[in-house]
Every structure is written in structure tokens, then in C-alpha cells.
N, C-alpha and C positions, 0 to 999 in steps of 0.2 A: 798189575791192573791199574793203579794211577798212573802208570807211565802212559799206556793206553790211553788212558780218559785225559789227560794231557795232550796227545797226541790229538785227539777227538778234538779237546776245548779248541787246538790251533787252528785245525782244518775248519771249524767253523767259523771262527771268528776271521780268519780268513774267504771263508763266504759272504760273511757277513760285510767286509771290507769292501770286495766285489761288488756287491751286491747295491750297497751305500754309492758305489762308484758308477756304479750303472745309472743308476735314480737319479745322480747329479748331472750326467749326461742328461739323461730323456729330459730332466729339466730345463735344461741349458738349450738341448734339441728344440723343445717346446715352442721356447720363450722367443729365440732365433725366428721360429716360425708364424707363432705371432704377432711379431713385428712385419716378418715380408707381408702377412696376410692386410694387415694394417695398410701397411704402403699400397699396395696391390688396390685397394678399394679408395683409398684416397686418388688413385690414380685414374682408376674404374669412372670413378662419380668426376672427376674433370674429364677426362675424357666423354662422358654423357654433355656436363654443361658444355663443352665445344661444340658436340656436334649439334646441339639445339640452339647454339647461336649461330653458326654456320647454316642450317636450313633458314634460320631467321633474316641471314643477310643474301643469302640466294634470293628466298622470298622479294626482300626491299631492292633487289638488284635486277628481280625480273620487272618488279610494276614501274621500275624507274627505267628500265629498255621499250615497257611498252607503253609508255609514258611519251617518252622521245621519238618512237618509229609513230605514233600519233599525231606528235609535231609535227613532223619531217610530212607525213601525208596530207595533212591539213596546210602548212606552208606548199608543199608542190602544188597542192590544188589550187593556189593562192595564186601563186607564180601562172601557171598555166592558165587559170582565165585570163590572166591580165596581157599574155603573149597573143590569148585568140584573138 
């Protein structure tokens, strides 16, 4: 019967072992994945401030085209009376 209950104590503490060894993983799993998620959104939120400067400079880069095609029709009409 103690040889038994010996036997018993290993097989658990041998679970037990296991088990300690799992937990350390999913920890380590976890903590791994916490971090990508981390990075993930720090990359997320620059990736947002890009594209809201980028619409920002399109924006300044169309009023400054029709800025200039403004010129350019204001100068020809310039040019052109002074040819009639």
C-alpha cells in the first residue's frame, strides 16, 4: 500500500510538474503576444497620423494647382488682349 501511494505521490507531482510547465509557457505565450499587440497599434496609430497628413498635403497640393492653373488663365487672358 505505501509503495502504491508512492507511486501515486510521483505520478502527481509529476503532473504537477507538467502542469507548472504549461503555465510557464501560456505565460511566456501571453507576454510574447502582448508585446506584438503593443507594436501592432503603435504602428496602427502612425499609420492613421500618415494618412491624415498625406490627405492634408494632397489638400495643400490641390489649392496650390488651382492656384496656378488660375495664374496661368489670368496671365493668357493678359497675354491675349495685348496680342488683339
Amino acid at each position: 500500500m505505501l509503495i502504491q501511494r508512492g507511486e501515486s505521490e510521483q505520478l502527481l507531482n509529476a503532473r504537477v510538474e507538467k502542469l507548472e510547465s504549461d503555465r510557464q509557457s501560456a505565460i511566456e505565450t501571453s507576454a510574447s503576444l502582448q508585446r506584438r499587440l503593443a507594436t501592432s497599434d503603435a504602428e496602427k496609430k502612425y499609420a492613421e497620423r500618415s494618412a491624415i497628413k498625406l490627405h492634408k498635403d494632397k489638400a495643400a497640393l490641390k489649392n496650390t494647382l488651382d492656384k496656378v492653373a488660375s495664374q496661368y488663365l489670368h496671365f493668357d487672358a493678359i497675354c491675349t488682349k495685348k496680342n488683339i
